[in-house]
C-alpha positions in Angstrom: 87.7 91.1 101.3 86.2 87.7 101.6 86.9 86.6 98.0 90.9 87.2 98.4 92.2 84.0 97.0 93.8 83.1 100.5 95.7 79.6 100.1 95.8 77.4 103.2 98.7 76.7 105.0 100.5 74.1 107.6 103.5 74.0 109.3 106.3 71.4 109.6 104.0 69.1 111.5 100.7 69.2 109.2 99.1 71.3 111.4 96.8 73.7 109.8 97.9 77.3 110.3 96.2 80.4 108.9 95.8 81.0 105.4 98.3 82.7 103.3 97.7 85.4 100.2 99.8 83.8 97.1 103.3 85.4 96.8 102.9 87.8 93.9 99.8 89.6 96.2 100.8 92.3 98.8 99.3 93.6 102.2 100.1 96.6 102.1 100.0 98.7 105.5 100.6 102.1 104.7 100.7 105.5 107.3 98.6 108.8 106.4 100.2 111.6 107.7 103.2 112.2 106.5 103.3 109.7 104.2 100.3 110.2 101.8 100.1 113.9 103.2 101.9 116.2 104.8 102.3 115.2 108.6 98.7 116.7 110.2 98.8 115.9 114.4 95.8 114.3 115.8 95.6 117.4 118.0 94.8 119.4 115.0 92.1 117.6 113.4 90.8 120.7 112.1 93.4 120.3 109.7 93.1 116.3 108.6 89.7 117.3 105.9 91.9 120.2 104.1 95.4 118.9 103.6 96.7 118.3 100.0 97.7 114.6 99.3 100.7 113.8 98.0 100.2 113.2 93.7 102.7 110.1 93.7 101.0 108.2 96.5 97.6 108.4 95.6 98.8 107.4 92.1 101.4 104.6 93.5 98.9 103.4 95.8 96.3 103.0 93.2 97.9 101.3 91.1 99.0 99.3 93.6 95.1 98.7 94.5 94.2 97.9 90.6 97.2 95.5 90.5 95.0 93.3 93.0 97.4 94.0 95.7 95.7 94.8 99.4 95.3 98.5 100.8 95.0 99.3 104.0 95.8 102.8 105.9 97.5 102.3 109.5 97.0 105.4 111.0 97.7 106.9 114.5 94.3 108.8 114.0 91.7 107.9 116.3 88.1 105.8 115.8 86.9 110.0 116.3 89.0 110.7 113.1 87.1 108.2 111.0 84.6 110.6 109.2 86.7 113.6 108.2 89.4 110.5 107.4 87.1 109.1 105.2 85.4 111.6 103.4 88.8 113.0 102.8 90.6 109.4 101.3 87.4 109.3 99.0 87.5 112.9 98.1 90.8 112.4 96.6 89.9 109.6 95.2 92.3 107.1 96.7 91.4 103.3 96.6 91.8 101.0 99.5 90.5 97.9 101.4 90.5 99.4 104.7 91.7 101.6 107.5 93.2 100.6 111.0 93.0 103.3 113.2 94.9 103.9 116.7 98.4 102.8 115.5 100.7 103.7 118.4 102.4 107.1 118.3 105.8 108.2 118.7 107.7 105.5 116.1 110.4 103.2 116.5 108.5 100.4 115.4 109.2 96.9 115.8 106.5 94.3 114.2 106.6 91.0 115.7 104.7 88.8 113.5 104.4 85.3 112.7 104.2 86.1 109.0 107.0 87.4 106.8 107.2 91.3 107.2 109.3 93.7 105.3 109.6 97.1 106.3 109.8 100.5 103.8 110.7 103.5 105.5 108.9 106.4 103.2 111.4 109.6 102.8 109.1 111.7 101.2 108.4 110.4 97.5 106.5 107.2 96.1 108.1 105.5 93.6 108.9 101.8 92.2 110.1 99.2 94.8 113.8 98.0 94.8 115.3 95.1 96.7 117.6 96.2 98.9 120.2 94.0 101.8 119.5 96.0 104.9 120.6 94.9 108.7 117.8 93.1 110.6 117.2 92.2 114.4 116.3 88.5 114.4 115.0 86.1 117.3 118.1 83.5 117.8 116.8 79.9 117.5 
């Protein structure tokens, strides 16, 4: 990760700010269960080494990866989840950068970030991404 060509970046006063990726490069943040899988509960870990992932994201999500775009799994799985996590992602052979574990649970996410952020809700099928006009809560100014 310490080669991605990360440009710098100021804002409207000169003041260096952090570094950017160039536009046509994606971070992608992307959920395990029941997103790449079906939906496995943390209180049934048990069941995290056995599930099936789903064909179309480990082949969306790879080529993502060989496109030079940025993996990385944001999971409500715990740091104890790591291992069977792991072993599993590389059993199936998916590709990625890296994995943030101990996402909050429950949903209803809001992402407040300094850095543009665009939201994908996944309804049960990978496939080619299409701009779309959606609604938005903003911050006045």
């Amino acid at each position: 990760m310490e080669n991605m060509p990360l440009h710098e970046a100021f804002d409207e006063n000169g003041q260096r700010i952090s570094p950017v990726l160039p536009s046509e490069i994606k971070n992608y943040l992307i959920d395990i269960d029941g997103t790449i899988c079906d939906d496995v509960p943390n209180e049934e870990p048990e069941r995290m080494g056995i599930v099936a992932p789903y064909p179309d994201a480990l082949e969306m999500l790879n080529r993502w990866y060989d496109e030079g775009h940025i993996i990385y799994f944001f999971t409500s799985r715990t740091e104890a989840h790591r291992p069977v996590t792991e072993k599993w992602l590389n059993q199936h052979g998916f590709k990625y950068h890296g994995i943030l574990f101990g996402k909050p649970r429950g949903g209803n996410y809001h992402w407040i970030d300094n850095h543009i952020v665009r939201a994908t809700r996944f309804k049960g099928k990978f496939t080619d991404l299409v701009l779309q006009t959606r609604e938005v809560e903003v911050f006045l100014d």
